[in-house]
C-alpha positions as CSV (number, residue, x, y, z in Angstrom):
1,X,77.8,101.7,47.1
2,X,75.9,100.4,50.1
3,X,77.2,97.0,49.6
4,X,80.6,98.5,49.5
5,X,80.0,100.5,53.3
6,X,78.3,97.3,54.5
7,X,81.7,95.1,53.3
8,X,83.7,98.0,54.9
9,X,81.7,98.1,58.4
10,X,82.1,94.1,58.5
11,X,85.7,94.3,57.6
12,X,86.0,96.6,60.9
13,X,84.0,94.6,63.1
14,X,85.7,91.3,62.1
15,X,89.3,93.0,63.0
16,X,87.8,94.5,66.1
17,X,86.9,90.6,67.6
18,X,89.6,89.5,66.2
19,X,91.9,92.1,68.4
20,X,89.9,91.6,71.3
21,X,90.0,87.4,71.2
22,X,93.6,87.8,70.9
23,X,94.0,88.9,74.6
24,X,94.7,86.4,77.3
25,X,91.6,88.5,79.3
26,X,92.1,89.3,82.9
27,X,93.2,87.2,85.3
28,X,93.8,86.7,89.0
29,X,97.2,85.6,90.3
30,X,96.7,83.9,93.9
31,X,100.1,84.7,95.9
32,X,98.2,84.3,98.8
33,X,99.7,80.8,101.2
34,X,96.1,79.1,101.1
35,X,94.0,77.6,97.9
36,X,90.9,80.3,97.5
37,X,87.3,78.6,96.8
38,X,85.7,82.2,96.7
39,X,86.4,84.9,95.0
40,X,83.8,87.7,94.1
41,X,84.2,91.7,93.1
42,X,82.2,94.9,93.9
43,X,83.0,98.1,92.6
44,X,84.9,99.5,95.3
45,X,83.8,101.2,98.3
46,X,80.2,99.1,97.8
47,X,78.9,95.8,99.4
48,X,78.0,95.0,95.7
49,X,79.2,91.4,95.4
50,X,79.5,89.9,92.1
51,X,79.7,85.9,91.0
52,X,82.2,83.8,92.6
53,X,84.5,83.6,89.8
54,X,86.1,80.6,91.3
55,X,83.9,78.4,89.1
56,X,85.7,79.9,86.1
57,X,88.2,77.3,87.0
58,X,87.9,73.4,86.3
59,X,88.4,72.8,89.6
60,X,86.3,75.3,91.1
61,X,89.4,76.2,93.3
62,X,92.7,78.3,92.7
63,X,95.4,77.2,94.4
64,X,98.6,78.9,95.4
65,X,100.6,80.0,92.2
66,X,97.7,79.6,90.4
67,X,96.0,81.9,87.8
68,X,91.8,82.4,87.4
69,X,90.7,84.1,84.2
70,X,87.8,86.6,85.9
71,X,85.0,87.1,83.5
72,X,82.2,89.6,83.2
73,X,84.0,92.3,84.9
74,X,85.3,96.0,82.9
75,X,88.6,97.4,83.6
76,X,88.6,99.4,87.0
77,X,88.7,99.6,90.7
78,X,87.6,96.9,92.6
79,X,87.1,95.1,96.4
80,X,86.8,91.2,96.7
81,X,85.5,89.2,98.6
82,X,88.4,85.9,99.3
83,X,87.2,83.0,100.6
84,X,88.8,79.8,101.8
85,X,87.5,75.8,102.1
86,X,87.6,76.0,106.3
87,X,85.0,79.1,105.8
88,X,87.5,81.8,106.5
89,X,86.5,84.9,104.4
90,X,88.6,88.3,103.6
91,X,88.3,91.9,102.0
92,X,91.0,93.0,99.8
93,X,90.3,96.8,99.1
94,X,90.3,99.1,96.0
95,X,92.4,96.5,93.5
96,X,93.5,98.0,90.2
97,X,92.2,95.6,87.2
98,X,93.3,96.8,83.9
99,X,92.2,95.1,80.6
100,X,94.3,91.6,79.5
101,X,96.3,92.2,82.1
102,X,97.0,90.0,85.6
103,X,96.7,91.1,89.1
104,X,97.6,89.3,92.1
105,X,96.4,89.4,95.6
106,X,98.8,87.9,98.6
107,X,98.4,87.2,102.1
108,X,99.8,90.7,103.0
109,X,96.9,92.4,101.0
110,X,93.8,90.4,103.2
111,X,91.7,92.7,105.5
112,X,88.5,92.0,107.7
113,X,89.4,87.9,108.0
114,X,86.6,86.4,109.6
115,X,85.7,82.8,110.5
């Protein structure tokens, strides 16, 4: 019988990775008009800056129209930190990121630019 539960808990666990490899993860969609070389998260309303996630990509840049799978980071409400090759760095506030599922941040959506 205990072999049997064992077979039955791995049988569960296999089809729950399996589920979970199937989604194409979340990913940033840059609308914005300049190619980002920075991009980190904090939960939002904190100062709590996370990885850049940038070096997800091959090129360690994402350029306009471009997609960036962000890694490491649950589904939930979020501020970045966008930064750009001439050392310009903005705040987008309070994004929504939802599990294997794409969000996009445009120039419209940049606050606190700095240089």
């Amino acid at each position: 019988m205990r072999w049997f539960l064992a077979l039955i808990a791995l049988l569960t666990f296999a089809g729950e990775t399996a589920a979970q490899s199937k989604g194409k993860g979340i990913r940033l969609w840059n609308l914005t008009t300049e190619t980002i070389s920075g991009f980190q998260l904090s939960p939002a309303g904190k100062t709590e800056w996370g990885p850049n996630q940038c070096l997800n990509d091959k090129d360690k840049e994402v350029d306009h129209d471009e997609r960036l799978r962000i890694t490491g980071v649950e589904p939930g409400r979020y501020d970045a930190k966008v930064s750009y090759p001439n050392a310009r760095q903005c705040v987008v506030r309070d994004i929504e990121i939802k599990a294997d599922a794409v969000f996009s941040i445009a120039d419209k959506d940049l606050k606190d630019c700095t240089k």
